[in-house]
C-alpha positions as a LaTeX table, in Angstrom:
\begin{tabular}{lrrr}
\hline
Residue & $x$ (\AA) & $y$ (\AA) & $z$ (\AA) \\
\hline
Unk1 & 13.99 & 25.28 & $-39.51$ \\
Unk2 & 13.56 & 23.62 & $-36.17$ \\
Unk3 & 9.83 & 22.87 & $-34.61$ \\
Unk4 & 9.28 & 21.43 & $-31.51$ \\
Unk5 & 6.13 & 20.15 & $-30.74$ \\
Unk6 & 4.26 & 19.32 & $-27.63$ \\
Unk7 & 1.02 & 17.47 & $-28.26$ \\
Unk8 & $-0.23$ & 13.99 & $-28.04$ \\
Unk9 & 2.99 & 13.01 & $-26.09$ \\
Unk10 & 5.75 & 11.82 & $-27.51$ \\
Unk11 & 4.13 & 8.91 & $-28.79$ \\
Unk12 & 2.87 & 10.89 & $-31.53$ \\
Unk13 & 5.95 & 12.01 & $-32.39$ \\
Unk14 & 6.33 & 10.06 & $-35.45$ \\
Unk15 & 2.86 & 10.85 & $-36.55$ \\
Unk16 & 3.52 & 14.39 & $-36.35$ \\
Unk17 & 7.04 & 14.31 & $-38.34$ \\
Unk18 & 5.17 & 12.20 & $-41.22$ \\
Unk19 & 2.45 & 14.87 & $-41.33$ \\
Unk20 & 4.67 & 17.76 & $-41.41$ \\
Unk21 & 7.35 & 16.36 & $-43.88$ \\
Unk22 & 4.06 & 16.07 & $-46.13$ \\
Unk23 & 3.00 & 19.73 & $-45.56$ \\
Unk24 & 7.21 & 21.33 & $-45.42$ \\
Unk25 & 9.67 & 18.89 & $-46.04$ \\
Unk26 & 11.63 & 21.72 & $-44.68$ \\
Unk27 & 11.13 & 21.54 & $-41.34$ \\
Unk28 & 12.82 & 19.50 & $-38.87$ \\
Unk29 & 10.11 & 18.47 & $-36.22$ \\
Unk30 & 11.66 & 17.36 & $-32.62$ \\
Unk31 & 9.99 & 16.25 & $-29.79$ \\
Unk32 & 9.36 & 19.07 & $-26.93$ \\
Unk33 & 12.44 & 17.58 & $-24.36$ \\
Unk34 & 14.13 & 16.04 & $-27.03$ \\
Unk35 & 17.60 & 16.47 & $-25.53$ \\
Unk36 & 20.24 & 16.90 & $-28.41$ \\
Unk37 & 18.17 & 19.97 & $-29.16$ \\
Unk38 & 19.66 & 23.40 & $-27.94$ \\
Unk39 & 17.01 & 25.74 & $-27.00$ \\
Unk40 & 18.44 & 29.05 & $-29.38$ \\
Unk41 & 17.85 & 26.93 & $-31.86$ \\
Unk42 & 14.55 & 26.55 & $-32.17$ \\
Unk43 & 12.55 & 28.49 & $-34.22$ \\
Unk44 & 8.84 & 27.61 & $-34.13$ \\
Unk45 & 6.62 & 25.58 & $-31.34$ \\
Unk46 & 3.41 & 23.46 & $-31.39$ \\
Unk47 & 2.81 & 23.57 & $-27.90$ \\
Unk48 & $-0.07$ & 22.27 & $-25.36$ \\
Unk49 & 0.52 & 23.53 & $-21.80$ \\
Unk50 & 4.27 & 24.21 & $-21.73$ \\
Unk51 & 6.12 & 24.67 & $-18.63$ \\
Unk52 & 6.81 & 27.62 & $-17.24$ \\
Unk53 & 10.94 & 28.40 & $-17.98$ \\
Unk54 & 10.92 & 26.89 & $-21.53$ \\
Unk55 & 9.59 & 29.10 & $-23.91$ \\
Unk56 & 11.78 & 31.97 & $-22.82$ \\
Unk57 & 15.07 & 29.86 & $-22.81$ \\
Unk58 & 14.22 & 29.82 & $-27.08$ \\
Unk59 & 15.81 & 33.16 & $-27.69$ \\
Unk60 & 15.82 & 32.44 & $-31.28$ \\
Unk61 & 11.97 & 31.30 & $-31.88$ \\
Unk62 & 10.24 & 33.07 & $-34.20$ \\
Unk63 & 6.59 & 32.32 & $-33.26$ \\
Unk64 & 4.56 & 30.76 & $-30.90$ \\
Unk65 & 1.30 & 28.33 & $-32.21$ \\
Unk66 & $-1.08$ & 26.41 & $-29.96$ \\
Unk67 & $-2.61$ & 22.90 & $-30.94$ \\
Unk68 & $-5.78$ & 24.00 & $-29.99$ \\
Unk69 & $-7.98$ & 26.81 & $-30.65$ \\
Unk70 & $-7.24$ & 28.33 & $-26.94$ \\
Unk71 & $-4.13$ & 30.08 & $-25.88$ \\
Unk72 & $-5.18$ & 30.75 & $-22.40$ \\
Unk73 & $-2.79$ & 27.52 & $-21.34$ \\
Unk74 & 0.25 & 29.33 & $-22.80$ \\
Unk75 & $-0.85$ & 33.03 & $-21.30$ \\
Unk76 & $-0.72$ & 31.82 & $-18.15$ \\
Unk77 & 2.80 & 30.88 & $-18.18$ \\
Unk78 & 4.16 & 34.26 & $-16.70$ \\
Unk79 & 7.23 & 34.06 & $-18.83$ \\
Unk80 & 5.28 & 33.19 & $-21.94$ \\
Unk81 & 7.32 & 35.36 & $-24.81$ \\
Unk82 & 5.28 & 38.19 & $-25.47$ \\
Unk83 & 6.90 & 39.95 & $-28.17$ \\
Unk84 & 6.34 & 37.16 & $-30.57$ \\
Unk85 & 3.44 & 35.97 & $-32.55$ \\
Unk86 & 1.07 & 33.50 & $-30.49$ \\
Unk87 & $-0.97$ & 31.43 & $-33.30$ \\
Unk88 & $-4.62$ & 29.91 & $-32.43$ \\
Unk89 & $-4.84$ & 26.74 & $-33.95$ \\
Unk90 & $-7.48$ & 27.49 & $-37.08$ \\
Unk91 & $-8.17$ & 26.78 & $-40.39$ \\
Unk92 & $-10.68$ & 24.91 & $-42.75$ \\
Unk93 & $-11.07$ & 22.22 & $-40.88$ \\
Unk94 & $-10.91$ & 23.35 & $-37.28$ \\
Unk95 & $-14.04$ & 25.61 & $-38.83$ \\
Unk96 & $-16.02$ & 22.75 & $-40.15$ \\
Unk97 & $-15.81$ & 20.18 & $-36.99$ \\
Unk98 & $-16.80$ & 23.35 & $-34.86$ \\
Unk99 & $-19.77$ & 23.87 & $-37.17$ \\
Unk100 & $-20.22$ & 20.28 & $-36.73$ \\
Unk101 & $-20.07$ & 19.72 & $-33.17$ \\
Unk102 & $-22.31$ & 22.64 & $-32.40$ \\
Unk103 & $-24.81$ & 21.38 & $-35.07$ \\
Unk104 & $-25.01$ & 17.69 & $-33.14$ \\
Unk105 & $-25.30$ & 19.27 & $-30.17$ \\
Unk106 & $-28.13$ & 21.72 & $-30.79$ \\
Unk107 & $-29.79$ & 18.04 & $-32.64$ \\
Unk108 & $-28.70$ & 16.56 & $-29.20$ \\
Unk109 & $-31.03$ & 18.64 & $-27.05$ \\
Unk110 & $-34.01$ & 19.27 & $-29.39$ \\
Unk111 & $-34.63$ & 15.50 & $-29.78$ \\
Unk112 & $-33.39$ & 14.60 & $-25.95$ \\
Unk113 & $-30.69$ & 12.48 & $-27.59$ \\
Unk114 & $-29.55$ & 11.98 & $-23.60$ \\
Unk115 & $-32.88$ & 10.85 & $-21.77$ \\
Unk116 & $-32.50$ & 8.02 & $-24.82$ \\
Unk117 & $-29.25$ & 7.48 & $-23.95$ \\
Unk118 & $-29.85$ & 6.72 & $-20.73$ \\
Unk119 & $-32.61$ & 4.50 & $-21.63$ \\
Unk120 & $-30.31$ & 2.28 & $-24.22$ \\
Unk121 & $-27.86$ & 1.93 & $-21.23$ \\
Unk122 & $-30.58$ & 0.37 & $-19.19$ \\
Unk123 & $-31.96$ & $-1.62$ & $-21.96$ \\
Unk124 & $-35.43$ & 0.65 & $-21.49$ \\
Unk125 & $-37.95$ & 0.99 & $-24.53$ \\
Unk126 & $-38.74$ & 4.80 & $-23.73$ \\
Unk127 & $-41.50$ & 5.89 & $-25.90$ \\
Unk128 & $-40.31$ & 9.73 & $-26.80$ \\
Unk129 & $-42.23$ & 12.53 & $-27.89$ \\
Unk130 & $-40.43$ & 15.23 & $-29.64$ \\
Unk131 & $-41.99$ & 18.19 & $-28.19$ \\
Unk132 & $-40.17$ & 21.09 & $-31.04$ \\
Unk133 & $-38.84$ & 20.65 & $-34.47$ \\
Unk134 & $-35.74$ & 22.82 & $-35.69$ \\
Unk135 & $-37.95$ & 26.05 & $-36.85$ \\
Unk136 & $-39.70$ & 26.52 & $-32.97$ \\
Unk137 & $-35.87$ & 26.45 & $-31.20$ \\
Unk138 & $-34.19$ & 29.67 & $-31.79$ \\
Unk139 & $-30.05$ & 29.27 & $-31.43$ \\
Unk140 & $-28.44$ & 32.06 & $-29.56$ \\
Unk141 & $-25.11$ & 32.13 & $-30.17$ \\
Unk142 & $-22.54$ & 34.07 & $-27.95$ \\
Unk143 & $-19.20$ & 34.71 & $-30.16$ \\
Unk144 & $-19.82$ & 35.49 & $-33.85$ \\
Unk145 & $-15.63$ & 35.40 & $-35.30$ \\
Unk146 & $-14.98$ & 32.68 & $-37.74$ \\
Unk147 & $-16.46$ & 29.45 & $-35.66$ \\
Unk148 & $-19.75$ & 31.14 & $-34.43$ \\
Unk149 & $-20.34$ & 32.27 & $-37.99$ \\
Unk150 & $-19.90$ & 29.15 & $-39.46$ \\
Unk151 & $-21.98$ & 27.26 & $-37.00$ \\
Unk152 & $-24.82$ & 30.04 & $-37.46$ \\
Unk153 & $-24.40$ & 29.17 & $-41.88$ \\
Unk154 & $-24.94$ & 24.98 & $-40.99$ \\
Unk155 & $-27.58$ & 25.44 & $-38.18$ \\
Unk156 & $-29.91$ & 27.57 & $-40.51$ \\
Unk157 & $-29.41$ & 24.93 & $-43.40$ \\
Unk158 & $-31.65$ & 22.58 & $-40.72$ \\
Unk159 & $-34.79$ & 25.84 & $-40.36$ \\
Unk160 & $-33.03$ & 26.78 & $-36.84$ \\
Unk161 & $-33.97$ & 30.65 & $-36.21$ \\
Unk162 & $-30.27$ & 31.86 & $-35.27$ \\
Unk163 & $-29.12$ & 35.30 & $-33.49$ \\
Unk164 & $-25.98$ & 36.56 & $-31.94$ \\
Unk165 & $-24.78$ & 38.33 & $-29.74$ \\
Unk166 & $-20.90$ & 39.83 & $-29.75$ \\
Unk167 & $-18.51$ & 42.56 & $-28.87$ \\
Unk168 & $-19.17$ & 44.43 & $-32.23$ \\
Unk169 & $-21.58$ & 43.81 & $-34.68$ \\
Unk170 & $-21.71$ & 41.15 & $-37.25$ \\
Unk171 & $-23.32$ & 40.97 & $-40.49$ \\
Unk172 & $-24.48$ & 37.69 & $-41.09$ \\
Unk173 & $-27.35$ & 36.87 & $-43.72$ \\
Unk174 & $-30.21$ & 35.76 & $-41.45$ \\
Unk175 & $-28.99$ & 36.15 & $-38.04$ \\
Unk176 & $-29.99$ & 39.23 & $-36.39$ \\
Unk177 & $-27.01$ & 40.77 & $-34.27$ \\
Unk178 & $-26.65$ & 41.74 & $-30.66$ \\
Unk179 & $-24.05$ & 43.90 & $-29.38$ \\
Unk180 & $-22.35$ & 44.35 & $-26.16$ \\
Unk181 & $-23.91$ & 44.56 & $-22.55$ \\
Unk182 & $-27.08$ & 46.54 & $-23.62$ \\
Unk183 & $-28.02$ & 43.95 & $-26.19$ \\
Unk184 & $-27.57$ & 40.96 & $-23.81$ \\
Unk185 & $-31.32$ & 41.09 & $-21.59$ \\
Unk186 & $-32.87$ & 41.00 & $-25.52$ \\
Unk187 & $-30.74$ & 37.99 & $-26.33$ \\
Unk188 & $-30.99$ & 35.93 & $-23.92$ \\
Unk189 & $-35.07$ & 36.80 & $-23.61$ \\
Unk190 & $-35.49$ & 35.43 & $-27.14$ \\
Unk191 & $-32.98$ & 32.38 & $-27.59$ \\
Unk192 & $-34.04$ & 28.88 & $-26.64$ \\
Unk193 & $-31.00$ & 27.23 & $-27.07$ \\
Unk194 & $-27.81$ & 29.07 & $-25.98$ \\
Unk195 & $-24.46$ & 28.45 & $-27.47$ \\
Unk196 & $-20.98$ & 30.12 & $-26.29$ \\
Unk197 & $-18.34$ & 29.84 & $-28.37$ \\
Unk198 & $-16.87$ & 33.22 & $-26.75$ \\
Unk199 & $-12.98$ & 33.49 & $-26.21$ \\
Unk200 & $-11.63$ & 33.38 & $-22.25$ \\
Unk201 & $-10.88$ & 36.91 & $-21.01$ \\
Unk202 & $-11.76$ & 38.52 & $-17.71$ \\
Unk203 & $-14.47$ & 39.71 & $-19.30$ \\
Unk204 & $-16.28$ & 36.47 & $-20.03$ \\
Unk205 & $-15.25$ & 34.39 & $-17.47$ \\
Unk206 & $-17.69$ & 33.58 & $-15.02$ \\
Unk207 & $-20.69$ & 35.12 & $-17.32$ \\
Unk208 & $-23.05$ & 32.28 & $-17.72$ \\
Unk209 & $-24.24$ & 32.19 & $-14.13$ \\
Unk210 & $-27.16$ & 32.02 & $-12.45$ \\
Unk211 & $-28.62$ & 35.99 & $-13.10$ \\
Unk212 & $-27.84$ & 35.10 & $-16.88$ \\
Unk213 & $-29.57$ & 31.89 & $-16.97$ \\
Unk214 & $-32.39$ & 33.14 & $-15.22$ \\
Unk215 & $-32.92$ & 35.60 & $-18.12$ \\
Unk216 & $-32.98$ & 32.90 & $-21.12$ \\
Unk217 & $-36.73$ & 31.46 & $-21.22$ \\
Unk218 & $-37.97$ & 28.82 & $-18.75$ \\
Unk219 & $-37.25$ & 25.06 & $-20.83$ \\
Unk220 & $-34.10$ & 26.28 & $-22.53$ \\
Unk221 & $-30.95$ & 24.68 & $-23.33$ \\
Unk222 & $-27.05$ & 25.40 & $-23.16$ \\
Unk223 & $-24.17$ & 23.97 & $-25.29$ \\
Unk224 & $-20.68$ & 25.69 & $-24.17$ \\
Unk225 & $-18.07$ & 24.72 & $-26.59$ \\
Unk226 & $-16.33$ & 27.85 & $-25.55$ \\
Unk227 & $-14.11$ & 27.64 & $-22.61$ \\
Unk228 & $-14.93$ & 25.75 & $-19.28$ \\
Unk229 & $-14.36$ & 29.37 & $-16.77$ \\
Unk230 & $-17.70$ & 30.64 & $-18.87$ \\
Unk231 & $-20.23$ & 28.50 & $-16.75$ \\
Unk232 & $-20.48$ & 28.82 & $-13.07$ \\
Unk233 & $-21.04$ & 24.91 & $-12.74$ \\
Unk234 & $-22.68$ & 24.82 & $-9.15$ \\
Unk235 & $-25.29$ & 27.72 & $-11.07$ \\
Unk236 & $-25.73$ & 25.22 & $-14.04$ \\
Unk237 & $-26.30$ & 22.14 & $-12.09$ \\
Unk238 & $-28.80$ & 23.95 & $-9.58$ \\
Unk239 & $-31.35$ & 25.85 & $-13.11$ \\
Unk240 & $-30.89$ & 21.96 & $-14.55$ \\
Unk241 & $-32.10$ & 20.53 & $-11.26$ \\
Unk242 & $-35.04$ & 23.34 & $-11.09$ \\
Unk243 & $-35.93$ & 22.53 & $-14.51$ \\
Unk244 & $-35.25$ & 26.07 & $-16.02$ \\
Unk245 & $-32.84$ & 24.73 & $-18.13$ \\
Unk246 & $-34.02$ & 21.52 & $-20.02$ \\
Unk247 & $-30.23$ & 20.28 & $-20.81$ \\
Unk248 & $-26.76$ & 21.14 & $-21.59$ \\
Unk249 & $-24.39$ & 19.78 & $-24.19$ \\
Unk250 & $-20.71$ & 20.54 & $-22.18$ \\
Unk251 & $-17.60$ & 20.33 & $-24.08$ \\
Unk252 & $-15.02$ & 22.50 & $-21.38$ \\
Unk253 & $-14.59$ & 22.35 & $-17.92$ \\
Unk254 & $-13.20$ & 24.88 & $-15.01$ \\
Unk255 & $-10.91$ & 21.77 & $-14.10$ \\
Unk256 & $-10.09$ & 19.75 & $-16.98$ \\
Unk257 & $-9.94$ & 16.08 & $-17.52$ \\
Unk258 & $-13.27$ & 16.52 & $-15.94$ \\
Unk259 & $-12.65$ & 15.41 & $-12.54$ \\
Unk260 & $-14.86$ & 11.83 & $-11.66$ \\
Unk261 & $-16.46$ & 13.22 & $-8.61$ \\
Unk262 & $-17.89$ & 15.78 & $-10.50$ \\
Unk263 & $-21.88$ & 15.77 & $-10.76$ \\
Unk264 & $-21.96$ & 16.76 & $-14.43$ \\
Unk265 & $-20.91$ & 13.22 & $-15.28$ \\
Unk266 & $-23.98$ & 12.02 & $-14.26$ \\
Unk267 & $-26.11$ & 13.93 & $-14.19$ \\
Unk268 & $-29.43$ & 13.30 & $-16.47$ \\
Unk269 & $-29.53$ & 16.47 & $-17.97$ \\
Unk270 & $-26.05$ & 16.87 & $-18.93$ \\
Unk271 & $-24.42$ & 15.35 & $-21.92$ \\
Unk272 & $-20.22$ & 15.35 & $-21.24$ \\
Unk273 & $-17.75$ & 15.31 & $-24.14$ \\
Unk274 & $-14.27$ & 15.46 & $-23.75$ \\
Unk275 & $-12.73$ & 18.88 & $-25.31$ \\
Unk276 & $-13.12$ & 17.55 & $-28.74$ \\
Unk277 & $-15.73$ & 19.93 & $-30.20$ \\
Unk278 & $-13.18$ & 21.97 & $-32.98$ \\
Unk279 & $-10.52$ & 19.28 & $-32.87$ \\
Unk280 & $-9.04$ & 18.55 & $-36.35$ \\
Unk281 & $-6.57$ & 15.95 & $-37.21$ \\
Unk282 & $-3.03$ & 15.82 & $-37.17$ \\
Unk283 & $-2.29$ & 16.03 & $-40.58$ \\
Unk284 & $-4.57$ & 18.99 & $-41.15$ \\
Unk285 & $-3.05$ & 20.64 & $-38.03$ \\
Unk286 & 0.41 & 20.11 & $-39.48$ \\
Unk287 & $-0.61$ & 21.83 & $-43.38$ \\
Unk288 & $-2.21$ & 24.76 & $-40.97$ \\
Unk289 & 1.30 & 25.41 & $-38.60$ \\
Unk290 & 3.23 & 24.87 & $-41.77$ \\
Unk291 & 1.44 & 27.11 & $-44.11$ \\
Unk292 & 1.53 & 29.90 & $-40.99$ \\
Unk293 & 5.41 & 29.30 & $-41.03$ \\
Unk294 & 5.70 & 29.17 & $-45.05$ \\
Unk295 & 3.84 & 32.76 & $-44.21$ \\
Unk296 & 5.70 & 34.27 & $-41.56$ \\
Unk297 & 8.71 & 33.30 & $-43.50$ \\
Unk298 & 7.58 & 34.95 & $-46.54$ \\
Unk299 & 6.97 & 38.48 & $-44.39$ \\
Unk300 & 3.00 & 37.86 & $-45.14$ \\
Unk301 & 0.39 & 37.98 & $-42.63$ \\
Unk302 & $-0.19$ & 35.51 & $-40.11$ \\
Unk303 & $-3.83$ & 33.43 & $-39.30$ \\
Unk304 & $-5.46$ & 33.86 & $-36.14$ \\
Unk305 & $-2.84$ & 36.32 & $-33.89$ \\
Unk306 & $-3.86$ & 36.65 & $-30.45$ \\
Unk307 & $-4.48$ & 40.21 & $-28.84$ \\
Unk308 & $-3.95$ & 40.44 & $-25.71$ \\
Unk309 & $-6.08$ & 44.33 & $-25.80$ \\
Unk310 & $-8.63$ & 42.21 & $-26.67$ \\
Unk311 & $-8.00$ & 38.73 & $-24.67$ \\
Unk312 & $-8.28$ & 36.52 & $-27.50$ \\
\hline
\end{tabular}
């Protein structure tokens, strides 16, 4: 079965093929452009931004996965092949570094990790008072599938009061449940440190402007680990500037690599990482697209489908 992949360049290449022939020794991994490759032949994709032309020339693939958790950079693509199963990138380990990431971050804000930071970087002794331990924050978090859950489960191991707020509702031991627009005012009146980890749809885009983050109380924090459309930056910048919002942990951007001009980078509120939040390794990557082909194969269910009723 032939898999091209497109991630990490062709330079990882190598690393790739090594991983897979661990997971499938089946599988015969190619580079994306790799040109002794005929494009009917081709049966599965690991894909990062393809090109608009290429995905539809494969009239024999089978399915569709993304290296990352997003799809929206293979929906765009108006030729992008519809009919066939488009894979989010998922599994045990994608789950756990999410759960990770959002744990640092909330840690991150509540002890002012980037005011000390700052200091280091100047060679500054900054005496620091901790106003708030991990009981007095409450978490809000916005997207309660499979990474918001998880992240709820680790946050509450450290005392964090955690809520959500989603689409439908969620049953989640200890985290009371919002639901849909009506539930949103409550939310956001009673969460001190707001998390999005919601998909990108029409819906969503846009939604964490400033009317929204005017609502949350005056001193709170945001950590988007979501996508980058969710936050209206010039809105952001302007409640951090105000002092409405304390800080920000910001792992997506409208225009991403995060271009140097842009104020976020420095500004002293603002802690920047680079897209990395859910990230998992190559090799783990490889097990999850293999065991998802092993499946589809095999006529069983496949992991993480997109919807496109839904958007995600």
């Amino acid at each position: 079965m032939l898999l091209l992949v497109k991630s990490g360049g062709e330079k990882a290449l190598p690393e790739w093929q090594a991983h897979f022939r661990e997971a499938d020794p089946r599988l015969d991994v190619r580079y994306w452009t790799d040109p002794s490759v005929r494009p009917e032949d081709v049966r599965y994709v690991l894909v990062w931004e393809p090109e608009e032309g290429r995905l539809s020339s494969m009239t024999g693939l089978k399915a569709v996965f993304s290296s990352g958790a997003g799809v929206d950079h293979i929906t765009r693509v108006a030729d992008w092949p519809r009919h066939l199963p488009l894979i989010r990138m998922g599994g045990k380990e994608t789950v756990q570094r999410m759960g990770e990431y959002i744990v640092w971050a909330c840690l991150t804000l509540l002890r002012d990790m980037r005011a000390i930071a700052r200091a280091q970087a100047e060679s500054r002794w900054l005496h620091h008072e901790t106003l708030f331990s991990a009981p007095q924050r409450r978490v809000g978090i916005m997207g309660l599938g499979n990474l918001g859950a998880a992240a709820a489960r680790m946050l509450q191991g450290l005392n964090f009061p955690v809520q959500g707020w989603s689409r439908s509702p969620k049953d989640i031991p200890g985290v009371r449940s919002f639901v849909g627009p009506e539930g949103l005012p409550d939310f956001l009146a009673t969460t001190d440190i707001l998390v999005c980890l919601l998909p990108s749809t029409p819906e969503t885009d846009g939604l964490i402007d400033g009317k929204l983050l005017a609502q949350l109380p005056a001193g709170a924090a945001l950590v988007n680990a979501g996508r980058g459309p969710h936050v209206v930056e010039a809105d952001l910048i302007a409640a951090l500037d105000t002092g409405h919002i304390s800080g920000a942990v910001l792992d997506v951007f409208v225009q991403e690599p995060l271009p140097k001009e842009n104020p976020l980078w420095s500004h002293p509120r603002v802690t920047v990482t680079p897209h990395v939040a859910s990230m998992a390794n190559r090799r783990d990557r490889a097990a999850y697209v293999a065991g998802a082909i092993a499946a589809q194969e095999a006529g069983l269910p496949l992991p993480n489908v997109y919807d496109p009723e839904k958007g995600y």
